[in-house]
C-alpha positions as a Markdown table, in Angstrom:
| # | Residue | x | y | z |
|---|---|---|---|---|
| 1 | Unk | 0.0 | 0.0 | 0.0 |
| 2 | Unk | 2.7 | 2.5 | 0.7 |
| 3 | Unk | 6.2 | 2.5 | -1.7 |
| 4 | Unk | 8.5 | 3.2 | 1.5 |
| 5 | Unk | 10.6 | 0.6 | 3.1 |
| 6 | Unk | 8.8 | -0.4 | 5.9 |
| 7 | Unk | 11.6 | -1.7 | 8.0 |
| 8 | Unk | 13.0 | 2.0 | 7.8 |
| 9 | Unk | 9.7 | 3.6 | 8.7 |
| 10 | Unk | 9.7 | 1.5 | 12.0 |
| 11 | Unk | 13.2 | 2.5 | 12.7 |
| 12 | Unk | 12.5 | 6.1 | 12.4 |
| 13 | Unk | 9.6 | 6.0 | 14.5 |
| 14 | Unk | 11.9 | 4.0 | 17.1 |
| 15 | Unk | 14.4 | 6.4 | 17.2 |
| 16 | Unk | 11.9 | 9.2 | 17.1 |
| 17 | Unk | 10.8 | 7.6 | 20.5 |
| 18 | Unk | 13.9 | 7.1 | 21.9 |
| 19 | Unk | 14.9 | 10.7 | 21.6 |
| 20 | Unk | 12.3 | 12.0 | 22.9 |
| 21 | Unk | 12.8 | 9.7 | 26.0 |
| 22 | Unk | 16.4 | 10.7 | 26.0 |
| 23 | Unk | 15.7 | 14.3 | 26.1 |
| 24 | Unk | 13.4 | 13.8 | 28.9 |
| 25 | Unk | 16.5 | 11.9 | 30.6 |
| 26 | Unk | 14.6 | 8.4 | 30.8 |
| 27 | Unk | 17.7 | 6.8 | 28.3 |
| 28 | Unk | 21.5 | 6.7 | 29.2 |
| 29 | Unk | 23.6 | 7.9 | 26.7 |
| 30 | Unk | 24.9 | 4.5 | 26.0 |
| 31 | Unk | 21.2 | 3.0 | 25.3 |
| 32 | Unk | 20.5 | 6.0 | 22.5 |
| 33 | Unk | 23.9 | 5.1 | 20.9 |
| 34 | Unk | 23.1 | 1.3 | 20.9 |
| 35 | Unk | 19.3 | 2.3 | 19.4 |
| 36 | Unk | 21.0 | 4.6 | 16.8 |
| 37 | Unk | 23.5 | 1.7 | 16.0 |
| 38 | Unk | 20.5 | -0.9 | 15.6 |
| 39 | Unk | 17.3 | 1.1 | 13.8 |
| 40 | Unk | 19.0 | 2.7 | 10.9 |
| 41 | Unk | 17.3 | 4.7 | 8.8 |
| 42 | Unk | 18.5 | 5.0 | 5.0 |
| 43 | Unk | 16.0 | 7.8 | 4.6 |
| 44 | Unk | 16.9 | 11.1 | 3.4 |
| 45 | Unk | 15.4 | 14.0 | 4.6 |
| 46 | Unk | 16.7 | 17.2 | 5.5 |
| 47 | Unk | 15.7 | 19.5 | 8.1 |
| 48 | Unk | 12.8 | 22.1 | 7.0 |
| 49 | Unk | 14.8 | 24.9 | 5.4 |
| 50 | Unk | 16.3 | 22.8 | 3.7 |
| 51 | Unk | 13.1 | 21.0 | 2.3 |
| 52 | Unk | 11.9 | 24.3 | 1.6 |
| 53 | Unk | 14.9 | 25.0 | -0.3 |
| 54 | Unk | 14.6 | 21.5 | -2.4 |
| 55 | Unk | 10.7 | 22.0 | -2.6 |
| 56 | Unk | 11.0 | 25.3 | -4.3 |
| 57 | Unk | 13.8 | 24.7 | -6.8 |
| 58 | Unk | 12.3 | 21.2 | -7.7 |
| 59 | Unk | 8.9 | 23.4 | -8.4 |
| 60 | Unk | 11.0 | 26.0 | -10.8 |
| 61 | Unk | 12.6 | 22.7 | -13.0 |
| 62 | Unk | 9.2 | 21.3 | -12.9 |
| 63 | Unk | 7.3 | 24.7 | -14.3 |
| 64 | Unk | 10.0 | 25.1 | -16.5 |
| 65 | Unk | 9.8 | 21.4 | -17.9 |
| 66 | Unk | 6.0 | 21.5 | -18.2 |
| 67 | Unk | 6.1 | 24.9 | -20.2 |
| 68 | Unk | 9.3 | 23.7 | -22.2 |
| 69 | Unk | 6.9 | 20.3 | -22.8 |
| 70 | Unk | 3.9 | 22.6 | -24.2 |
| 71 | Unk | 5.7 | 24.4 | -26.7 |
| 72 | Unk | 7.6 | 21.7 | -28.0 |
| 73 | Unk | 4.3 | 19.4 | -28.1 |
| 74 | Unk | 1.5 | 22.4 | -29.2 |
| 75 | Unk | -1.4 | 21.3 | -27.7 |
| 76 | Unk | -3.9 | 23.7 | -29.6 |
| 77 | Unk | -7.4 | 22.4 | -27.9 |
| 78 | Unk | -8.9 | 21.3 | -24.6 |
| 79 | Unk | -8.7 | 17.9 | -25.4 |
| 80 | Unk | -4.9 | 17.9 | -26.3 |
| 81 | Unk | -3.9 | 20.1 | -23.4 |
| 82 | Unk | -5.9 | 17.9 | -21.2 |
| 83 | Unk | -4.4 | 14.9 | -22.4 |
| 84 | Unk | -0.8 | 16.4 | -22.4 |
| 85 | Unk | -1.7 | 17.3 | -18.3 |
| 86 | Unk | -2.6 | 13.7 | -17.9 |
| 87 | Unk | 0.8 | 12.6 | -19.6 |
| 88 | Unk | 2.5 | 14.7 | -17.5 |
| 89 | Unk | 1.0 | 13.4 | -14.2 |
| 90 | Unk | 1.6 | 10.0 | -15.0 |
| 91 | Unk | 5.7 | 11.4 | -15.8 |
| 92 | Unk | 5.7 | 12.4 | -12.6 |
| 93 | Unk | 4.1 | 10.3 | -10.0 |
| 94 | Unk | 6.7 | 7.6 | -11.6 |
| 95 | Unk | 9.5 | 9.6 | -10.9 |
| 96 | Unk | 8.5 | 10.0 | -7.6 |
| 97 | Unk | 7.6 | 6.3 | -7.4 |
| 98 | Unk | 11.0 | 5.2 | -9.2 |
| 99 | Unk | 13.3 | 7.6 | -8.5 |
| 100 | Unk | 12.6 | 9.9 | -5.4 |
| 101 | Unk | 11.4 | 7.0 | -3.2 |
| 102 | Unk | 13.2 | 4.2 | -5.0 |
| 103 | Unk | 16.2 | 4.7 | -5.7 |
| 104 | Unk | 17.5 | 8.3 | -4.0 |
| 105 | Unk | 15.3 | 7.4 | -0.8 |
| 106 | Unk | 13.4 | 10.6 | -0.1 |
| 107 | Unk | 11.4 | 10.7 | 2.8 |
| 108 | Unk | 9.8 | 14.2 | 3.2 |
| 109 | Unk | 12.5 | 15.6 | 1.7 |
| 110 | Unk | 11.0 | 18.3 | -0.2 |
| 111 | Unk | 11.6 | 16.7 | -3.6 |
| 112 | Unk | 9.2 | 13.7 | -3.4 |
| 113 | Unk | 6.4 | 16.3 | -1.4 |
| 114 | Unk | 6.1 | 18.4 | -5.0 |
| 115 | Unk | 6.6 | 15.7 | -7.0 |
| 116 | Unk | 3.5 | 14.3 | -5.8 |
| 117 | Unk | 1.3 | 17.5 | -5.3 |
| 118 | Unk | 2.4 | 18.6 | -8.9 |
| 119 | Unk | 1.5 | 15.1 | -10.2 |
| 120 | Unk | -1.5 | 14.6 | -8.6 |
| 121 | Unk | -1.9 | 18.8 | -9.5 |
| 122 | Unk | -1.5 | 17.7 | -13.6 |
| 123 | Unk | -3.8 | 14.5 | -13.0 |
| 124 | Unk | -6.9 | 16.7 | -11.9 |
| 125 | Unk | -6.5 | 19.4 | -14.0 |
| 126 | Unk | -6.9 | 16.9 | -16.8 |
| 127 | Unk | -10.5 | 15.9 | -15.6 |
| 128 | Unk | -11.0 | 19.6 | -15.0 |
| 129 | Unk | -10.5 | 20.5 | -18.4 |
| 130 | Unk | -12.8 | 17.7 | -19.9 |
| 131 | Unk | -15.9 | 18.9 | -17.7 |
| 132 | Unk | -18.6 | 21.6 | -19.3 |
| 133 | Unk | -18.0 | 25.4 | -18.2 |
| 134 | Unk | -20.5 | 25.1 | -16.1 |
| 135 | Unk | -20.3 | 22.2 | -14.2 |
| 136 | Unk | -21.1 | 22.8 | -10.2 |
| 137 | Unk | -18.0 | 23.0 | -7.3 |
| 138 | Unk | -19.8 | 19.4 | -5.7 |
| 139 | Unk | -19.2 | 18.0 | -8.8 |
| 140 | Unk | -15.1 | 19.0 | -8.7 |
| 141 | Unk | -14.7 | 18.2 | -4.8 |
| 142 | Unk | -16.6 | 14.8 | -5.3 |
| 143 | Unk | -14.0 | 14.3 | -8.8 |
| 144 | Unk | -11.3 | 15.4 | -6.2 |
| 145 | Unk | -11.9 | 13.8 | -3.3 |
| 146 | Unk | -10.8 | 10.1 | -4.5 |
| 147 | Unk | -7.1 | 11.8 | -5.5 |
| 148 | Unk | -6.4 | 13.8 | -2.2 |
| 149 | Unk | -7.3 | 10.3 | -0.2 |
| 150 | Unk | -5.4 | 8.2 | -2.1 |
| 151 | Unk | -2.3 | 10.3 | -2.6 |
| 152 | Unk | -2.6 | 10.9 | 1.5 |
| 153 | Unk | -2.9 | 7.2 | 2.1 |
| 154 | Unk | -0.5 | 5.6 | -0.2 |
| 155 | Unk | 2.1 | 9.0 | 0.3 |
| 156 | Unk | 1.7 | 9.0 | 4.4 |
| 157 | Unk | 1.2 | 13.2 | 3.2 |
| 158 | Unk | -0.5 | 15.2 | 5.8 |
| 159 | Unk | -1.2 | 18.2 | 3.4 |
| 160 | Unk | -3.3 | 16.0 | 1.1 |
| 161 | Unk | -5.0 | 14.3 | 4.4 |
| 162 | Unk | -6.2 | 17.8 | 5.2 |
| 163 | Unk | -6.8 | 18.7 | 2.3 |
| 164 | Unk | -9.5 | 15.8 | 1.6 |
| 165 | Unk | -10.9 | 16.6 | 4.9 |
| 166 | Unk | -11.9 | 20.5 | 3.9 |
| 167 | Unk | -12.9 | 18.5 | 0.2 |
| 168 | Unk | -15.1 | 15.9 | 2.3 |
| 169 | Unk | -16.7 | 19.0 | 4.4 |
| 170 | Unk | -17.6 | 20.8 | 1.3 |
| 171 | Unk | -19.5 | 17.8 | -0.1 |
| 172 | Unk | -21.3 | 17.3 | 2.3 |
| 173 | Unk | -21.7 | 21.2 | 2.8 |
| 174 | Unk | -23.1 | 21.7 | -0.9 |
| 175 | Unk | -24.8 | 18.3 | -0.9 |
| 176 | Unk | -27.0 | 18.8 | 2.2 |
| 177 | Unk | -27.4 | 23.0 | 0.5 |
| 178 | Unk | -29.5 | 21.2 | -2.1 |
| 179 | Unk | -31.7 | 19.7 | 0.0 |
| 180 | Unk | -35.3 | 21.1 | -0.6 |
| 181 | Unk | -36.7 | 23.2 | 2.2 |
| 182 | Unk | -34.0 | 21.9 | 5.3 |
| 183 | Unk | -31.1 | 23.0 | 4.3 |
| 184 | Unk | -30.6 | 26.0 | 6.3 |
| 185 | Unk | -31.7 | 23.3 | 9.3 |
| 186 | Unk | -29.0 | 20.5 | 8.6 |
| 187 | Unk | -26.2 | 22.6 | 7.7 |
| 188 | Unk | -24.6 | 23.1 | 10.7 |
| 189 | Unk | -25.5 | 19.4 | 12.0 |
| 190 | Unk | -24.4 | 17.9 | 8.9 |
| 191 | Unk | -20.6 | 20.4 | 9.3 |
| 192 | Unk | -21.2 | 18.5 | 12.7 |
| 193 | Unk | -21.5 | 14.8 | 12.2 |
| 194 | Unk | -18.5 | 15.1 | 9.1 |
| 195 | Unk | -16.4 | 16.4 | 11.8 |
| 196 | Unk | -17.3 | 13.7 | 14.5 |
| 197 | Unk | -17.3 | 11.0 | 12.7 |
| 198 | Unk | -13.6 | 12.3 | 10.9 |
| 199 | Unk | -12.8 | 12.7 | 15.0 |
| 200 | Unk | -13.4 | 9.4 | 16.2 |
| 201 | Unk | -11.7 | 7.7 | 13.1 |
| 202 | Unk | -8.6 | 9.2 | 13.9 |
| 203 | Unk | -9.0 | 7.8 | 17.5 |
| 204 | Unk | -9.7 | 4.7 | 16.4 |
| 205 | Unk | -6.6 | 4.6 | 13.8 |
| 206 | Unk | -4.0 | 6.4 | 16.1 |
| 207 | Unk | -4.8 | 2.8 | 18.5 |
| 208 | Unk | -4.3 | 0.5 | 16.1 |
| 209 | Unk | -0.9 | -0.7 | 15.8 |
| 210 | Unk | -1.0 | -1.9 | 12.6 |
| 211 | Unk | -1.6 | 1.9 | 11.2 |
| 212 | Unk | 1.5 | 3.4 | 13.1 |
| 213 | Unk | 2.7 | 4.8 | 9.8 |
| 214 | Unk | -0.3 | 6.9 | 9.6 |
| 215 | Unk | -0.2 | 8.4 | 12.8 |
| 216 | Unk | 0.7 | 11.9 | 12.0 |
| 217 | Unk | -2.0 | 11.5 | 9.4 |
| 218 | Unk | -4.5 | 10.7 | 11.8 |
| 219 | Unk | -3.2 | 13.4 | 14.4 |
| 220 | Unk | -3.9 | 16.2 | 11.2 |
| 221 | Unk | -7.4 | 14.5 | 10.9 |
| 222 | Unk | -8.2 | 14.8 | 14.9 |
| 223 | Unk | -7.0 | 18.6 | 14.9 |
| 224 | Unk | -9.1 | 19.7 | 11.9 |
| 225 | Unk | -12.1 | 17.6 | 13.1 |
| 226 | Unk | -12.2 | 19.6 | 16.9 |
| 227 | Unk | -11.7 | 22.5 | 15.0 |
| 228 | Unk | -14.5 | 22.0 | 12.1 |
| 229 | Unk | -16.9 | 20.5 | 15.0 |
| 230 | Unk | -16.9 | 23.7 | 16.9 |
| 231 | Unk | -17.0 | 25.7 | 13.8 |
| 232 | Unk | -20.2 | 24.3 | 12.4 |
| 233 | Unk | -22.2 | 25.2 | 15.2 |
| 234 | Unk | -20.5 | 28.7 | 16.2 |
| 235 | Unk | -23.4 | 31.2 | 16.2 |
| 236 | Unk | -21.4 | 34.0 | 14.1 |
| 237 | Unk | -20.7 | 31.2 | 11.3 |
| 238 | Unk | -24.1 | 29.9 | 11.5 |
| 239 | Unk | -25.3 | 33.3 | 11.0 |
| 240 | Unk | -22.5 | 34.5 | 8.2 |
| 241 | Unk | -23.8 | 31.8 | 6.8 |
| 242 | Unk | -27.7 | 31.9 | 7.0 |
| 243 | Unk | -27.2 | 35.4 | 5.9 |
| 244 | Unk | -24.9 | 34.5 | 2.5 |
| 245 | Unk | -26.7 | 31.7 | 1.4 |
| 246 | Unk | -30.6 | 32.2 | 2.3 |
| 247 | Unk | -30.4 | 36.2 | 3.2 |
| 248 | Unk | -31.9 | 35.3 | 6.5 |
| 249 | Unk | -31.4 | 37.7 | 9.0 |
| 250 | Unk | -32.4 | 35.5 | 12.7 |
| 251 | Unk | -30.7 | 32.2 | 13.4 |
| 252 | Unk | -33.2 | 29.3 | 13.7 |
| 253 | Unk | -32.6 | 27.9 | 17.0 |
| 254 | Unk | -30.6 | 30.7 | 18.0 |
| 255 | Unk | -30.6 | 29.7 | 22.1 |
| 256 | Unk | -28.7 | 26.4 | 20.8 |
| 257 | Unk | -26.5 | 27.6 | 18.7 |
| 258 | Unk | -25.4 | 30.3 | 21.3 |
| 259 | Unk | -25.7 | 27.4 | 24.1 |
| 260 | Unk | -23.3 | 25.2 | 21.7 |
| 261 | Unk | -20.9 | 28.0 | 21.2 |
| 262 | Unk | -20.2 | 28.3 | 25.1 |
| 263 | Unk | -20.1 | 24.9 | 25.6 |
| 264 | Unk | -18.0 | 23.2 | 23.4 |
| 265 | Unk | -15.1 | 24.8 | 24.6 |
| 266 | Unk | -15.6 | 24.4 | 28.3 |
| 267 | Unk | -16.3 | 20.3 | 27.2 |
| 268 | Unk | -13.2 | 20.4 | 25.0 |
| 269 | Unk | -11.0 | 21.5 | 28.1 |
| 270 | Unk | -13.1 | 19.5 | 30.6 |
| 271 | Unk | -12.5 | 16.3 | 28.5 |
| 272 | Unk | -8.8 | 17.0 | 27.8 |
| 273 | Unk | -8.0 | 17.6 | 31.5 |
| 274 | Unk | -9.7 | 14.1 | 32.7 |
| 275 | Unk | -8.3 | 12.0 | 29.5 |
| 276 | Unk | -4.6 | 13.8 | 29.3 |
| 277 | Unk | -5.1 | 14.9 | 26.0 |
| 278 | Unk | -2.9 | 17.8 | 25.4 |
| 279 | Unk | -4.6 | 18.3 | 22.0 |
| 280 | Unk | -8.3 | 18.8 | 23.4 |
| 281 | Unk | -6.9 | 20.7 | 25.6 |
| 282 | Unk | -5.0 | 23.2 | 23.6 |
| 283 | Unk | -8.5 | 23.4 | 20.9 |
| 284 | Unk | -10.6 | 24.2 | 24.1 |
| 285 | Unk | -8.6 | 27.3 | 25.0 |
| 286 | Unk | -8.4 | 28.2 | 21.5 |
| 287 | Unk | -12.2 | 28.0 | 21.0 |
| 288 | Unk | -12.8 | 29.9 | 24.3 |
| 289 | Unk | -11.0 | 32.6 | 22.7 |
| 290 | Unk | -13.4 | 32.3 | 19.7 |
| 291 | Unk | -16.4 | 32.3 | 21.9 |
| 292 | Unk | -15.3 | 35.4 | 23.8 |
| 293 | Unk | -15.0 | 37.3 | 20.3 |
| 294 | Unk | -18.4 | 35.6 | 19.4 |
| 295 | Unk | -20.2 | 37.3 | 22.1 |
| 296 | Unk | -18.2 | 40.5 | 21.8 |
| 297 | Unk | -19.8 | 40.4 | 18.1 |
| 298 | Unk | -22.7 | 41.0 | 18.8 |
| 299 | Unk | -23.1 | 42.3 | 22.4 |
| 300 | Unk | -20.2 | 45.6 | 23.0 |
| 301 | Unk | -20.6 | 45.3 | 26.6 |
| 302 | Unk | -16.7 | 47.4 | 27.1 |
| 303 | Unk | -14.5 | 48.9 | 24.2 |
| 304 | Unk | -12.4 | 46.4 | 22.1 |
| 305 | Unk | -9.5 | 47.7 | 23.6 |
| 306 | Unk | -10.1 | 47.2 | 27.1 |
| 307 | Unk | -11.7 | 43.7 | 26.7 |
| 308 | Unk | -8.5 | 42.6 | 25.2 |
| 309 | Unk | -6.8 | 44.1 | 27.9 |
| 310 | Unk | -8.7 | 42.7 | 30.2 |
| 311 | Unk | -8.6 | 39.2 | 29.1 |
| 312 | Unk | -4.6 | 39.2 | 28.3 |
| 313 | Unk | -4.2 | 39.8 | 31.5 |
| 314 | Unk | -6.3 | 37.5 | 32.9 |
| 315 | Unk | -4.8 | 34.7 | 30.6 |
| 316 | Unk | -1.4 | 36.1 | 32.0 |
| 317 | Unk | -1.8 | 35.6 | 35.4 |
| 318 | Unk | -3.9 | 31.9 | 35.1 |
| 319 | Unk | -0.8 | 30.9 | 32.7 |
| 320 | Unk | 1.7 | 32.0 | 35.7 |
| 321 | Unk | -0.4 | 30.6 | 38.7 |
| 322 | Unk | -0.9 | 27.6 | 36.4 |
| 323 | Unk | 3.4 | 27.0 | 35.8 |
| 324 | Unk | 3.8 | 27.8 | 39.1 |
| 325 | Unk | 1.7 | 25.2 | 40.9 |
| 326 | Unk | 2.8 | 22.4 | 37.9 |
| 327 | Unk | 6.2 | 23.3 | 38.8 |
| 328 | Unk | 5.6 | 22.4 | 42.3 |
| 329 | Unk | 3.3 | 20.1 | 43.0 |
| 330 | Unk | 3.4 | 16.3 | 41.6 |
| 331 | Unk | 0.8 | 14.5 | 40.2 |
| 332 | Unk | -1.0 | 13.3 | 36.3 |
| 333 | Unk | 0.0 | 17.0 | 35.3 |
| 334 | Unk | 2.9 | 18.7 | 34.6 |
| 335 | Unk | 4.6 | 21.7 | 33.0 |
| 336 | Unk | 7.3 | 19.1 | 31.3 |
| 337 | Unk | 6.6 | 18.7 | 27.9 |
| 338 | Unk | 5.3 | 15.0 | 27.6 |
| 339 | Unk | 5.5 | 12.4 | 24.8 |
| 340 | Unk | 2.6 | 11.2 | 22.8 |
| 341 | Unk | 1.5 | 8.1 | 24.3 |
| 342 | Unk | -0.8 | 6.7 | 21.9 |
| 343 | Unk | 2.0 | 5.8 | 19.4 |
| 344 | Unk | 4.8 | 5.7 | 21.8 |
| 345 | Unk | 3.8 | 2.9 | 23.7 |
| 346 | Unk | 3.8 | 0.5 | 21.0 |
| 347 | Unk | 7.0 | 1.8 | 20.4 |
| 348 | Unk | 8.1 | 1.4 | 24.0 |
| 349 | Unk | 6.7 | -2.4 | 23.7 |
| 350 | Unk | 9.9 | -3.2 | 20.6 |
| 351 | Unk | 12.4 | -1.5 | 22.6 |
| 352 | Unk | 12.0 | -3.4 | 25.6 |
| 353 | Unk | 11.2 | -6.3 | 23.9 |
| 354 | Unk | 14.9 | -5.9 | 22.0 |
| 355 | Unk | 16.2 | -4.9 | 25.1 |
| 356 | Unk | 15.4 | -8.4 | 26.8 |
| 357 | Unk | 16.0 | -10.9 | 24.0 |
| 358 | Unk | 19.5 | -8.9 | 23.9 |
| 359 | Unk | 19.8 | -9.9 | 27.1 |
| 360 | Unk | 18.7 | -13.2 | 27.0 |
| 361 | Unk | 20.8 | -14.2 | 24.1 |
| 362 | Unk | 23.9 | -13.9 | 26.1 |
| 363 | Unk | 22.5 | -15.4 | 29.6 |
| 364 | Unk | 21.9 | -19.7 | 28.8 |
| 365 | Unk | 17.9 | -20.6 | 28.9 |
| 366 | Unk | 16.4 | -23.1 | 31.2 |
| 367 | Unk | 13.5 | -25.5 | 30.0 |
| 368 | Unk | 11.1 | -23.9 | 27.1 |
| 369 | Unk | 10.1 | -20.6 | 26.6 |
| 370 | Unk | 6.4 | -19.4 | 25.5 |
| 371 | Unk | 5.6 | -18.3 | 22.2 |
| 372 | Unk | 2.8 | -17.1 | 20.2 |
| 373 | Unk | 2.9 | -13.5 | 22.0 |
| 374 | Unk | 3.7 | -10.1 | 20.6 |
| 375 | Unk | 5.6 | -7.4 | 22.1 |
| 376 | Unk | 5.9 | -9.3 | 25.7 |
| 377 | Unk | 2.9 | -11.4 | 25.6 |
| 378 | Unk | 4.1 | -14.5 | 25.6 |
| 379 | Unk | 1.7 | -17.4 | 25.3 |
| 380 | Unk | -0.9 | -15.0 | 23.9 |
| 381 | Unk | -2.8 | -15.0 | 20.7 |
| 382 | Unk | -3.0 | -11.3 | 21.2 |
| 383 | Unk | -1.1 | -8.2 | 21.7 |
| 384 | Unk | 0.3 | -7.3 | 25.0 |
């Protein structure tokens, strides 16, 4: 399903682990050397300036190529351009299959990213160009949709993953628009239930093992879905909304939608602090903020100025309390940075796993040993 080495994905996310853990002081110098020695990773990729760098320059040759291709070739109608735009696409996504990933290894390296957004770029504007003039935007997100998945899934890409989640939201946006006489009703619950059901899809994929090398997909997926949730039911963009498509004026259902935009956040931060979940967390203060500006929309109860003022320092002085009691007090929270546990502690399962058998293969074994077990289950059909 995906064209990298799979053995080197699994080191990278090992080592990833155990630097984190060795920043936080939990490995000895001398065990990140010995996990460095045994999870090599053939990969390249360069920090992010430098995949900027590569990104651009590999998007000048490839402009330049493309418009060096037209002239040479003269495609002089739709069909021909289109066609040449298909050709093209397939050009690229194998040299990105062949070359990038095969043979120089790129792994996020800037090279491989535009080689596949310009391929996959050249691929849809050849459907474009066959369509009518004036074919409807559901009809080119529901024509897009299939490309941005694919290329997310296949690619591990986390720009095309949120990308297909906005093209996702508008189709069902537009589809549930054309619904006769409830669409200004199931609008914001459809924007809802897109963004729930994207929300607890990630959840579910960031447990499962076997779809480790999709995490930071799935993490892109959670953020947007918090995000999207509270968005559908805000009041302002309910109301932005009511007014640009049906020139209504008043909200149906206003006391819910004002109710909704109050208490999401305080949910979003409730739920974060009792399941540790730094991202819920983090989306809950950022929607408070939203819901503050929200009300001050609509209702100018002080001047903007001294609102803001107001509430920075407010947000100052809970932020220091907050640091200062972390700091000193023990307990599930703390002002340390923390890993992310949902991959990590599969990952923590192989390197103590390693860790033992490399002990045991230089200590001599008594009687049989169990089997059937994964990742220190032993004697079980299942995972540990």
């Amino acid at each position: 399903m995906i064209p990298y080495n799979r053995i080197w994905l699994d080191a990278l996310l090992t080592r990833d682990a155990a630097l984190d853990w060795h920043r936080q002081g939990l490995f000895s110098d001398e065990k990140w050397q010995v996990v460095q020695a045994r999870h090599v990773v053939h990969f390249y990729s360069p920090n992010v300036f430098v995949r900027i760098g590569l990104a651009i320059f590999t998007l000048i040759l490839l402009l330049a190529g493309v418009g060096l291709g037209g002239l040479i070739l003269d495609a002089d109608s739709v069909e021909g351009f289109a066609l040449l735009c298909f050709f093209y696409g397939l050009i690229l996504l194998a040299a990105l299959e062949m070359w990038a990933i095969g043979s120089a290894r790129h792994f996020g390296s800037g090279v491989d990213d535009m080689l596949l957004y310009f391929g996959t770029s050249m691929l849809l504007g050849s459907v474009y160009l066959l369509l009518p003039y004036n074919t409807g935007v559901l009809t080119y997100a529901c024509l897009t949709l299939p490309f941005l998945v694919a290329g997310s899934i296949r690619y591990l890409d986390r720009l095309l993953a949120a990308a297909a989640f906005v093209c996702l939201l508008v189709v069902v946006l537009l589809a549930a628009r054309e619904t006769p006489r409830l669409a200004l009703y199931i609008l914001p619950f459809a924007g809802m239930l897109t963004a729930a059901g994207t929300y607890f899809f990630a959840q579910y994929g960031q447990r499962r093992y076997d779809w480790r090398y999709w995490h930071g997909v799935l993490v892109v997926l959670e953020l947007l879905a918090l995000v999207f949730f509270y968005v559908s039911g805000n009041y302002w963009v309910v109301q932005q909304a009511g007014a640009a498509w049906f020139q209504l004026e008043q909200v149906p259902l206003a006391w819910f939608f004002w109710a909704f935009t109050f208490a999401v956040p305080v949910a979003y931060i409730f739920w974060g602090l009792r399941q540790k979940d730094r991202l819920l967390l983090d989306v809950g203060l950022a929607c408070v903020a939203v819901a503050v500006f929200t009300f001050r929309a609509y209702f100018h109860v002080m001047p903007l100025a001294w609102a803001a003022v107001i509430g920075g320092v407010l947000l100052f002085a809970t932020a220091y309390l907050s640091i200062r009691y972390l700091k000193k007090s023990g307990g599930a929270y703390t002002y340390d940075a923390a890993a992310d546990q949902s991959l990590l502690q599969e990952i923590e399962q192989q390197l103590l796993a390693q860790h033992l058998a490399h002990q045991q293969s230089q200590t001599p074994t008594l009687g049989d040993s169990f089997g059937g077990g994964q990742f220190g289950g032993g004697g079980a059909d299942g995972k540990f």
